[in-house]
C-alpha positions in Angstrom: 0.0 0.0 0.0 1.5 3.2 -0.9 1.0 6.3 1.0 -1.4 8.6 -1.1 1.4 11.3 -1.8 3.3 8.8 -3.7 0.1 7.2 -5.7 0.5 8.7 -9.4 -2.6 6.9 -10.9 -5.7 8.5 -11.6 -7.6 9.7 -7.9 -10.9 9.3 -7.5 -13.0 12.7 -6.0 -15.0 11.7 -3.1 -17.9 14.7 -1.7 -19.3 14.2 2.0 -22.3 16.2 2.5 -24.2 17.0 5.9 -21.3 17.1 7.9 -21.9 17.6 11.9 -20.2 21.0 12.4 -18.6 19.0 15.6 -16.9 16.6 13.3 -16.1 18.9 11.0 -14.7 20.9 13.4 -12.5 17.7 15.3 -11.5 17.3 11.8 -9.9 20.5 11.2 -8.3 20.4 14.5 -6.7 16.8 13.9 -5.7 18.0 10.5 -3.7 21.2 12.1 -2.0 18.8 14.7 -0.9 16.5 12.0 0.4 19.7 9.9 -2.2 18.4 7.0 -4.7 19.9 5.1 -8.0 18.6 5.8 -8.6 16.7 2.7 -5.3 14.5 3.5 -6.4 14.4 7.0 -9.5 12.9 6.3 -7.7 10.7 3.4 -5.2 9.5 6.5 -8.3 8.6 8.2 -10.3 6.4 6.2 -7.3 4.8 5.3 -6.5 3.8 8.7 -10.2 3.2 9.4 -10.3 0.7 6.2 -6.8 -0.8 6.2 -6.9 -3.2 9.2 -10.0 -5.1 6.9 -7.0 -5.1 4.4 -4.4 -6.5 6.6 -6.4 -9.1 7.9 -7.5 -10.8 4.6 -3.5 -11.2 3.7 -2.6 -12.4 7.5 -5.6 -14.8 7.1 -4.0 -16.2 3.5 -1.2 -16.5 5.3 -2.3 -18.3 7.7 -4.8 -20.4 5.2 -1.1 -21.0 3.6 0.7 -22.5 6.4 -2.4 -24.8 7.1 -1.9 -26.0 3.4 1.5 -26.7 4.2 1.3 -28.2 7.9 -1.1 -30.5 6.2 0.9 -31.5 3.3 3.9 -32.2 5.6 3.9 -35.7 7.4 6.7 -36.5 10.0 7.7 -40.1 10.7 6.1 -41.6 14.2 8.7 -40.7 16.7 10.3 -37.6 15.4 11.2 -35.3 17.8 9.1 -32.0 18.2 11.0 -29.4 15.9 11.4 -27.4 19.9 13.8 -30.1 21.1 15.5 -29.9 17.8 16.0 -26.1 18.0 17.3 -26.6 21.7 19.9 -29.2 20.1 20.8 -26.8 17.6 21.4 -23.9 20.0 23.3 -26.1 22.8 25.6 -27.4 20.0 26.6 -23.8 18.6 27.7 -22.6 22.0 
């Protein structure tokens, strides 16, 4: 995800009518603290209002991945637990 100063493809225009003058005005005052103007402000915003959804459909691919994997993957009975074999690893490089 790029931030939206760096985005060079076409922008679409987005008009919010019937603001509450509160928000409006929480909005301006987020958007001077930030040093933005209030269009980026808002645009910082729904971004990080709408991202998380974003993050969590690749972490649950992800995840949906590694199941594919586990499952594919069969140990022989009586391997040892990859933990003990970490341990091994780690007390033999010392």
């Amino acid at each position: 995800m790029f931030p939206f100063w760096d985005y060079h493809g076409t922008m679409s225009e987005l008009h919010v009518r019937n603001i509450p003058r509160e928000l409006h005005e929480l909005l301006r005052e987020r958007a001077d603290t930030e040093g933005r103007s209030m269009s980026a402000q808002a645009i910082a915003l729904l971004r990080q209002a709408l991202q998380p959804a974003a993050d969590q459909s690749a972490r649950q691919q992800a995840i949906d991945r590694l199941r594919e994997i586990r499952n594919r993957s069969h140990l022989p009975d009586g391997a040892a637990p990859s933990e003990q074999l970490i341990r091994e690893d780690r007390d033999t490089a010392r």
